[in-house]
N, C-alpha and C positions, 0 to 999 in steps of 0.2 A: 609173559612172553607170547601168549597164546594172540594176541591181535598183533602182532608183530609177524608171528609166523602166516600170518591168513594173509597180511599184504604183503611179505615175501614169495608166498606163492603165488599170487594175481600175478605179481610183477615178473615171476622168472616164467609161466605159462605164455604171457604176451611176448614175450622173448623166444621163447621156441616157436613159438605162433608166425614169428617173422623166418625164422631160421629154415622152418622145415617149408616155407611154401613156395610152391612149383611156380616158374617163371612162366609169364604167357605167350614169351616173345618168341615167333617159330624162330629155328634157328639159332636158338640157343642150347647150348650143349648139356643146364641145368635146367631144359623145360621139362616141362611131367611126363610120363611114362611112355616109352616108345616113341618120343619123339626124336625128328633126327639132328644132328650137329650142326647142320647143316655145310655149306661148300666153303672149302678156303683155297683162294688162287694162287698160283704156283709165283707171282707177283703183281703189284700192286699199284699204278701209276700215281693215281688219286686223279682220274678223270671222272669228275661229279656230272650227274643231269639230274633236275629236278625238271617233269613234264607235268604240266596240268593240274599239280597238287591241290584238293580239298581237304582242311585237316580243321577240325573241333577239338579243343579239351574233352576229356570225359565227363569231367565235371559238370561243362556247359554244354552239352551237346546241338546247341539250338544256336551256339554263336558262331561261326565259322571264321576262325584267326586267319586260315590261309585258304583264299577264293582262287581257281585254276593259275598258281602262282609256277611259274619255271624257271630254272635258272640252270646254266652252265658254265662249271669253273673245268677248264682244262688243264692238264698236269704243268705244274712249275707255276702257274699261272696262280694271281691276286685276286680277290675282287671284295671292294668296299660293299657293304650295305648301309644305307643311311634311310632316316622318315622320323617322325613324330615318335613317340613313347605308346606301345600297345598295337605300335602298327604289321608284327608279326615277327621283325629282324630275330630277336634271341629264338623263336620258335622255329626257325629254320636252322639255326643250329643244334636246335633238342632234334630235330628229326634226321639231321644227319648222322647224329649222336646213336642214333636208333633206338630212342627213350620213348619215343609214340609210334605206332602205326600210322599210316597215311588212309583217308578215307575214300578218294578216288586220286587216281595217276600214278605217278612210280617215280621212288628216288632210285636211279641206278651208278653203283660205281665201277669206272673201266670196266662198263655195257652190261654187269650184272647187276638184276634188282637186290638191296641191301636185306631184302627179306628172307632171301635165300642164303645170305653168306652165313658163317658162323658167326656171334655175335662177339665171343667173346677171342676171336681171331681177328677180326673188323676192328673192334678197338685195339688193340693193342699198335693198330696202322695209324691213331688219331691222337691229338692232343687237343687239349681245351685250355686257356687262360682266359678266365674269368674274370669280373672288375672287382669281386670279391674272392681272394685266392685261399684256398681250405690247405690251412697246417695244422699238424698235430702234434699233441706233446712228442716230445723228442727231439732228439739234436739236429741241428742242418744236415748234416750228410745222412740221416734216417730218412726226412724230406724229402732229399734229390731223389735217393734210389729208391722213393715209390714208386717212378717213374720204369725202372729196370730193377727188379727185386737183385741178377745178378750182374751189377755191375762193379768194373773194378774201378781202383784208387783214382787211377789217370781221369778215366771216362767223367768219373762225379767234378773234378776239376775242373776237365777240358770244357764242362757242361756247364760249370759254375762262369770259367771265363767269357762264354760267348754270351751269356745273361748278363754279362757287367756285374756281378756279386761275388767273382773273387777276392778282390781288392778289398772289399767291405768285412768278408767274412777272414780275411786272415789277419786283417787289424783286432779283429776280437779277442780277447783272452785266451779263448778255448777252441777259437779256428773253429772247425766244421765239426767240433764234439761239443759247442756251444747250445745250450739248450733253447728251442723255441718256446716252450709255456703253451699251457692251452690253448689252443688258437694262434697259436706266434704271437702272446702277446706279449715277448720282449722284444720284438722287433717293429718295427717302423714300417710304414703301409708299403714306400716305395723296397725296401730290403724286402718284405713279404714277398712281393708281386715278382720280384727278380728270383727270388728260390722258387717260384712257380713256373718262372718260364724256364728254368734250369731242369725241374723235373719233366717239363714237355721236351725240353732237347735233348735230354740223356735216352728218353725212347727212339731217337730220332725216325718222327712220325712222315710218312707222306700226306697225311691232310692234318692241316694244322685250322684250329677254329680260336679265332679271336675275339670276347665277347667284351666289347666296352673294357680293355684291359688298361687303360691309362684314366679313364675319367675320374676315377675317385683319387687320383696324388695331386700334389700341388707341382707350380711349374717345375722345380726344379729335377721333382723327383721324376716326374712325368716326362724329360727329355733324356735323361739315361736310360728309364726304361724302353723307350721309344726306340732308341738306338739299339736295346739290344733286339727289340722285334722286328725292324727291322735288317736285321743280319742274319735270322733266323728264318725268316719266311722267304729268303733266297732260294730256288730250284725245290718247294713243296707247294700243293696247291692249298690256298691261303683263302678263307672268310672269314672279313674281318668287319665287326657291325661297331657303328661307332657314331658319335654326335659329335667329335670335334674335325676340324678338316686338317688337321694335324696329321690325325690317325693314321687317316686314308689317302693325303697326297701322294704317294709312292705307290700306290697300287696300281694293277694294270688298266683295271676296269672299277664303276661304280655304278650299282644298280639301288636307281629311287623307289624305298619300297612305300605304296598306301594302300590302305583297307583291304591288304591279305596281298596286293596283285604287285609290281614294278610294270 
């Protein structure tokens, strides 16, 4: 058992290795030692500026994805982003996310810069639907309420119907104690994508980011879900990046992104 226990210990080592290490992001409430929580506002419109943005990967630091890029979504308010593949759209939504630093200029939301706010206060204001939607073993209603660890009966429901996934999930055997499987995968891409946007409405966020959330279903599944984002993205402010013009005909606004700039 003795090489068994040497790679049991590499492997739980790299495991606290991730656990115990200090966050870099200021403003976060789990950054290293004395640092501060930073600011949470007493409420939250979701009026976005992005001014003059320079922003590289770390990785690449010599490429620059987003060249003096700005955008402004005002509260209640849509706005499409559309361009080519690599032209920067999903990285404006990692940095609204507050997942990267900005290299020159400033995201601010309702006039404060995001670097200052709390970080783990600031999300709890945003939801993400992604064109790949991340479930985890456990049943539908474990799912919903990642979104609100306490929410009640009604809420997970009320959450389920405005996604178009009650209907689907109470035809199930086991209704919303139905298990998803690793990955959800006893469910179906478009049921997936519907228990995703149920878990962003049960928080119900004021900035809602929608990242290519319909491109990967087929048509049919891709107009129920459509119908239920849009029902949802009514009175929040709304980025939504997308390649079909499906997506984004309902939007207020559509900003053409190329080579980091619109």
């Amino acid at each position: 058992m003795t090489s068994d226990l040497a790679k049991g210990s590499t492997a739980v080592a790299s495991v606290f290795q991730i656990l115990d290490r200090q966050s870099l992001i200021p403003g976060s409430s789990h950054a290293g030692d004395g640092a501060s929580a930073g600011t949470e506002l007493e409420k939250i419109r979701g009026w976005i500026e992005m001014k003059k943005v320079d922003f590289a990967y770390p990785r690449r630091p010599e490429t620059l994805v987003l060249h003096q890029f700005s955008l402004e979504v005002k509260p209640g308010t849509s706005v499409g982003l559309v361009g080519k593949s690599g032209c920067g759209k999903s990285t404006v939504i990692g940095l609204i996310q507050r997942f990267y630093a900005v290299e020159k200029g400033s995201i601010k939301v309702d006039g404060e810069d995001i670097r200052e706010l709390d970080v783990h206060w600031y999300r709890r204001h945003t939801a993400l639907v992604s064109q790949e939607p991340v479930l985890y073993s456990g049943s539908i209603r474990d799912n919903i309420v990642f979104g609100k660890l306490d929410a009640s009966e009604n809420e997970v429901v009320d959450a389920a119907r405005a996604a178009n996934a009650h209907e689907f999930i109470s035809s199930l055997k086991d209704g919303y104690e139905t298990e998803c499987g690793e990955r959800g995968v006893q469910l179906s891409g478009g049921q997936k994508q519907r228990i995703a946007i149920a878990r962003a409405i049960i928080r119900n966020p004021m900035i809602l980011l929608l990242d290519e959330a319909t491109s990967a279903l087929d048509v049919q599944s891709e107009q129920v879900v459509q119908e239920a984002l849009d029902r949802i993205m009514v009175g929040r402010s709304t980025i939504v990046v997308a390649h079909r013009l499906n997506t984004i005909k309902k939007v207020d606004s559509i900003a053409f992104v190329a080579d980091g700039r619109w």
